[in-house]
DRENKOLBA-656804 format. One record per atom (N, C-alpha, C): residue number from 0; residue in three letters; atom name; x, y, z. Coordinates in Angstrom, 1 decimal. Example, Ala and Ser with C-alpha at 12.3 -4.5 7.8 and 13.67 -1.06 7.14 Angstrom:
REC     n   res   atom       px       py       pz
REC     0   ala      N     13.2     -5.7      7.8
REC     0   ala     CA     12.3     -4.5      7.8
REC     0   ala      C     13.2     -3.3      7.8
REC     1   ser      N     12.8     -2.2      7.1
REC     1   ser     CA     13.7     -1.1      7.1
REC     1   ser      C     12.9      0.0      7.9
END
This chain:
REC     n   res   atom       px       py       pz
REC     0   unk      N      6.1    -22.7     -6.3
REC     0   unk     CA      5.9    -21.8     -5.2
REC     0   unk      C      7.0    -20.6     -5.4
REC     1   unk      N      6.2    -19.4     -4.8
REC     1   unk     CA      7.1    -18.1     -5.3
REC     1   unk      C      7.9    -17.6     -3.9
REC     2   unk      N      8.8    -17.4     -3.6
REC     2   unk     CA      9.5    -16.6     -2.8
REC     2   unk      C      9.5    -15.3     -2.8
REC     3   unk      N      9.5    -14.5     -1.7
REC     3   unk     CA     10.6    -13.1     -1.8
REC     3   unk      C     11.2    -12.7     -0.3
REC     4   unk      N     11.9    -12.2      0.1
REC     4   unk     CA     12.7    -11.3      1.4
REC     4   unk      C     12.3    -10.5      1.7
REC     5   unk      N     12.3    -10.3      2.9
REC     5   unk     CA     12.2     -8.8      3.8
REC     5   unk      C     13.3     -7.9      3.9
REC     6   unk      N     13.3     -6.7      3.3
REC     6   unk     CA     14.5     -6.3      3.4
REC     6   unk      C     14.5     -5.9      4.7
REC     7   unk      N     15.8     -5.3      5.1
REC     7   unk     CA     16.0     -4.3      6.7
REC     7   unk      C     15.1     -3.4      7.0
REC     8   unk      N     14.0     -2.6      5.8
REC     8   unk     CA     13.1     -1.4      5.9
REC     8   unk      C     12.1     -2.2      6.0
REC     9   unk      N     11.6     -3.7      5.8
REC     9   unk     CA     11.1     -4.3      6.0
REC     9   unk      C      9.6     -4.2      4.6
REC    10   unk      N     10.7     -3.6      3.4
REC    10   unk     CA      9.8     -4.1      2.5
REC    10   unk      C     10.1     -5.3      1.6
REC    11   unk      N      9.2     -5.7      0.5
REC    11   unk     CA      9.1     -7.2     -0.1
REC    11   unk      C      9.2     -6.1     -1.5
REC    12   unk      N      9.8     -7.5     -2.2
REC    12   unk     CA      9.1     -7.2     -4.0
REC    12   unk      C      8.0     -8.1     -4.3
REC    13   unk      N      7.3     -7.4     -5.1
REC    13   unk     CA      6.4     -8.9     -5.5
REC    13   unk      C      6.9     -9.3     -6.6
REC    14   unk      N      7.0    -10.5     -6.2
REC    14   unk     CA      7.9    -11.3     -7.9
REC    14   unk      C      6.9    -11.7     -8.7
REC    15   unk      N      7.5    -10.9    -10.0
REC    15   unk     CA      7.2    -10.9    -11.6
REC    15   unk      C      6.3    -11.8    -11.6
REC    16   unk      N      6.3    -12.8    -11.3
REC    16   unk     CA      4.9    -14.0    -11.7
REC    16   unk      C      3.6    -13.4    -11.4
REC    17   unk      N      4.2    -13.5    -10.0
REC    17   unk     CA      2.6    -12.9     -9.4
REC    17   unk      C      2.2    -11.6     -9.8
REC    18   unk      N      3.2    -10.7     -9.5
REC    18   unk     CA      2.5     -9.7    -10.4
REC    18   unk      C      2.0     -9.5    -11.6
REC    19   unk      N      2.7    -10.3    -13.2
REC    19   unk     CA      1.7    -10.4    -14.3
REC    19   unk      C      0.3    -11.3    -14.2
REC    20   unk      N      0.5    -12.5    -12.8
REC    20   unk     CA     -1.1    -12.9    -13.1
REC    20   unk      C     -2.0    -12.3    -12.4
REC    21   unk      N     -1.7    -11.4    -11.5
REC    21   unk     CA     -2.9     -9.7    -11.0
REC    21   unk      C     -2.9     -8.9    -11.8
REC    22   unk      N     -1.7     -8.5    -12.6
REC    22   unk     CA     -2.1     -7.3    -13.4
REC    22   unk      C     -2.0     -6.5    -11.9
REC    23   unk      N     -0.8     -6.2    -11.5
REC    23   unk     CA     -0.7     -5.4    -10.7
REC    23   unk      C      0.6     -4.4    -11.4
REC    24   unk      N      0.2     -3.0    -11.2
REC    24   unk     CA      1.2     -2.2    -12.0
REC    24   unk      C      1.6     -0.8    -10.9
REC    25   unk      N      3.2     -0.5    -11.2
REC    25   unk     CA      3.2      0.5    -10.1
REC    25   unk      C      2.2      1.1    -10.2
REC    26   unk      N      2.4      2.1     -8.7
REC    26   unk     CA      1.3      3.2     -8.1
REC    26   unk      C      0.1      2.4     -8.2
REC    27   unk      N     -0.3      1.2     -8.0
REC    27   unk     CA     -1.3      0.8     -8.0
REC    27   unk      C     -1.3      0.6     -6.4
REC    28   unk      N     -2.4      0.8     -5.2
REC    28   unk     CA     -3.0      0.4     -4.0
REC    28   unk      C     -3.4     -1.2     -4.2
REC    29   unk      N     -2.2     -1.8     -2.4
REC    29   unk     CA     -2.4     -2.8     -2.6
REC    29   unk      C     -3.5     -2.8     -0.9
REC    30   unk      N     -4.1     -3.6     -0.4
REC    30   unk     CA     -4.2     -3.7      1.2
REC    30   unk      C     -3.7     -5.3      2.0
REC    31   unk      N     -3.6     -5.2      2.9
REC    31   unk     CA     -3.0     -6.2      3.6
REC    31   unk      C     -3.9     -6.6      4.5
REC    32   unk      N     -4.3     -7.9      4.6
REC    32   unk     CA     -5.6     -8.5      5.3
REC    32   unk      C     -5.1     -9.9      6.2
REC    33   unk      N     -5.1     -9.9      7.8
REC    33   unk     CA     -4.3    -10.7      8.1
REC    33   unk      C     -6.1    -11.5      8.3
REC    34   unk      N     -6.1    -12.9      7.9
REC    34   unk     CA     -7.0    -14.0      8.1
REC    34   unk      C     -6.0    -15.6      8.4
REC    35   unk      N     -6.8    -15.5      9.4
REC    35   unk     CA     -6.5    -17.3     10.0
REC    35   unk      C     -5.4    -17.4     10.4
REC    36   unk      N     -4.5    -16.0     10.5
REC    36   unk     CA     -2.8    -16.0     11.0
REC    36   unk      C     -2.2    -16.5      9.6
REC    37   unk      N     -2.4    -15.6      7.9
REC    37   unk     CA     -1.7    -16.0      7.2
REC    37   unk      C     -2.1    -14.1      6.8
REC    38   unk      N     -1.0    -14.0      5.9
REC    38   unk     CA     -1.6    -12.7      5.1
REC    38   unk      C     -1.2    -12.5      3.8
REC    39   unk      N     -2.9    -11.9      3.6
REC    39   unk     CA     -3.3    -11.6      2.0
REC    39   unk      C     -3.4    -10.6      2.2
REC    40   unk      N     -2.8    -10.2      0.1
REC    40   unk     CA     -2.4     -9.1     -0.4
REC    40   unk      C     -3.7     -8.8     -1.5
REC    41   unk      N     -4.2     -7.7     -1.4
REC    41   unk     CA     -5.3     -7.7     -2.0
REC    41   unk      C     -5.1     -6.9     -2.9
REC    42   unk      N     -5.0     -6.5     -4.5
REC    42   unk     CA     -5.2     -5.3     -5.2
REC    42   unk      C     -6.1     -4.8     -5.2
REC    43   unk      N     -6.1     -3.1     -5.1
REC    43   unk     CA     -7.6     -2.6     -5.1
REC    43   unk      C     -7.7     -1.5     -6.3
REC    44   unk      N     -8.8     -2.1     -6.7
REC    44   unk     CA     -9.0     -1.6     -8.2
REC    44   unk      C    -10.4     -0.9     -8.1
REC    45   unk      N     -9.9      0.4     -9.1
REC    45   unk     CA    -11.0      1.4     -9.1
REC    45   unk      C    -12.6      0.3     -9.9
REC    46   unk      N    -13.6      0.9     -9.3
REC    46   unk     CA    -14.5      0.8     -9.8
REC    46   unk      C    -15.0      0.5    -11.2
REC    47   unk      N    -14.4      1.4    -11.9
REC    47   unk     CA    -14.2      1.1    -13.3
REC    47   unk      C    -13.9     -0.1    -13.9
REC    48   unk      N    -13.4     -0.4    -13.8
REC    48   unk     CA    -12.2     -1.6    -13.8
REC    48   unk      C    -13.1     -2.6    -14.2
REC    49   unk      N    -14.4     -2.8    -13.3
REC    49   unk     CA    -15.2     -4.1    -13.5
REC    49   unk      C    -16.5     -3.9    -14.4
REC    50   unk      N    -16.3     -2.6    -15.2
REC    50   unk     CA    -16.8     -2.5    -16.6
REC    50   unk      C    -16.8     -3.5    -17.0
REC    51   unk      N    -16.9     -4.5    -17.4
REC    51   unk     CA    -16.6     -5.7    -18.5
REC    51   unk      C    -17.2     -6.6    -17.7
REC    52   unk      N    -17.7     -6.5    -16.6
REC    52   unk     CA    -18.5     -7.8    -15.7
REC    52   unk      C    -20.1     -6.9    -16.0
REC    53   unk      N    -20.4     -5.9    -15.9
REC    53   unk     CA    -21.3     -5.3    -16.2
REC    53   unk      C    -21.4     -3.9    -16.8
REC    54   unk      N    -21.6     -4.4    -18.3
REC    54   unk     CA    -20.9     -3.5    -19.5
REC    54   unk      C    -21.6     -2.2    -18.9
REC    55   unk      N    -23.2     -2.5    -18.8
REC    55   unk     CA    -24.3     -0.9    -19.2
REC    55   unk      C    -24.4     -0.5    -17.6
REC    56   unk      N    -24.0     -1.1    -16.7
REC    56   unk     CA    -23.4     -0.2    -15.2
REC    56   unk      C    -23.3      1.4    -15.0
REC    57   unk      N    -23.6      2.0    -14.5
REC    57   unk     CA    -23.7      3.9    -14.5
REC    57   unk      C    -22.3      3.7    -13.3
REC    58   unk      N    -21.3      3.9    -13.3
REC    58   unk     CA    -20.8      4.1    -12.1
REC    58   unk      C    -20.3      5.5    -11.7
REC    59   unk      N    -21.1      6.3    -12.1
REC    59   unk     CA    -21.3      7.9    -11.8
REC    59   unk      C    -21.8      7.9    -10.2
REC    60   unk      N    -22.8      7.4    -10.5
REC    60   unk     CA    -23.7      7.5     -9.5
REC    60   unk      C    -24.2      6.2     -8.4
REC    61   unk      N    -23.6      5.5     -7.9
REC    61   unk     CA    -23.5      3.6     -7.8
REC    61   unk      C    -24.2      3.7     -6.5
REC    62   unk      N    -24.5      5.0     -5.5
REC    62   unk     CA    -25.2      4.6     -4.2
REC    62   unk      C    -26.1      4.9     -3.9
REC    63   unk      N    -27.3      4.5     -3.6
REC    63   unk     CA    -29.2      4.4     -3.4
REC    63   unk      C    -29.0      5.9     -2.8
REC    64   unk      N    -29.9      6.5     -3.3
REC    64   unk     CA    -30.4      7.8     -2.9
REC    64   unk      C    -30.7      7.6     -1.1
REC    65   unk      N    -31.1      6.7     -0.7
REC    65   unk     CA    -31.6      6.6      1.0
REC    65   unk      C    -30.6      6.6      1.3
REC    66   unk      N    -29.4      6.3      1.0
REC    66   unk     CA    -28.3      5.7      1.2
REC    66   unk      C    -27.5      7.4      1.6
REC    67   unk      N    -27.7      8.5      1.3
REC    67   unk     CA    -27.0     10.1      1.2
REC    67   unk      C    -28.0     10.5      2.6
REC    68   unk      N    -29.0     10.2      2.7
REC    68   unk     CA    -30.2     10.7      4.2
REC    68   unk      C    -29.8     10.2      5.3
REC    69   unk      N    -28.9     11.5      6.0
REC    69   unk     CA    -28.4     11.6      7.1
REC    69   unk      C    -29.7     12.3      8.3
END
C-alpha cells in the first residue's frame, strides 16, 4: 500500500509506483472523481493514445455527422 501527504497548499505527490504503472508523465491532465465517498484519480489521455486498441480508427473525424445538426 502506497502513501502520500497533503502539503499546507494542500497538494499530494503521486508516488513513483503509481505513477510508472499509469504511465503518468508531467503536464499530463489528471481529473478527480469523488464515488461512494472515496476519490479516484483518473488520467486523461488524448484520443490517440488508444491507437493500438483500434489500429485502422480515423480519429480525425470520430463524431456522426447527425451528431453536428443543431
Amino acid at each position: 500500500m502506497t502513501f502520500t501527504t497533503v502539503s499546507p497548499k494542500f497538494q499530494i505527490v503521486i508516488p513513483k509506483e503509481i505513477r510508472e504503472r499509469l504511465n503518468i508523465v508531467p503536464g499530463e491532465k489528471i481529473q478527480f472523481v469523488i464515488i461512494n465517498g472515496h476519490l479516484e484519480i483518473i488520467p486523461i489521455r488524448p484520443i490517440e493514445s488508444y491507437r493500438g486498441i483500434y489500429p485502422n480508427m480515423d480519429t480525425s473525424n470520430y463524431r456522426d455527422e447527425e451528431d453536428r445538426e443543431i
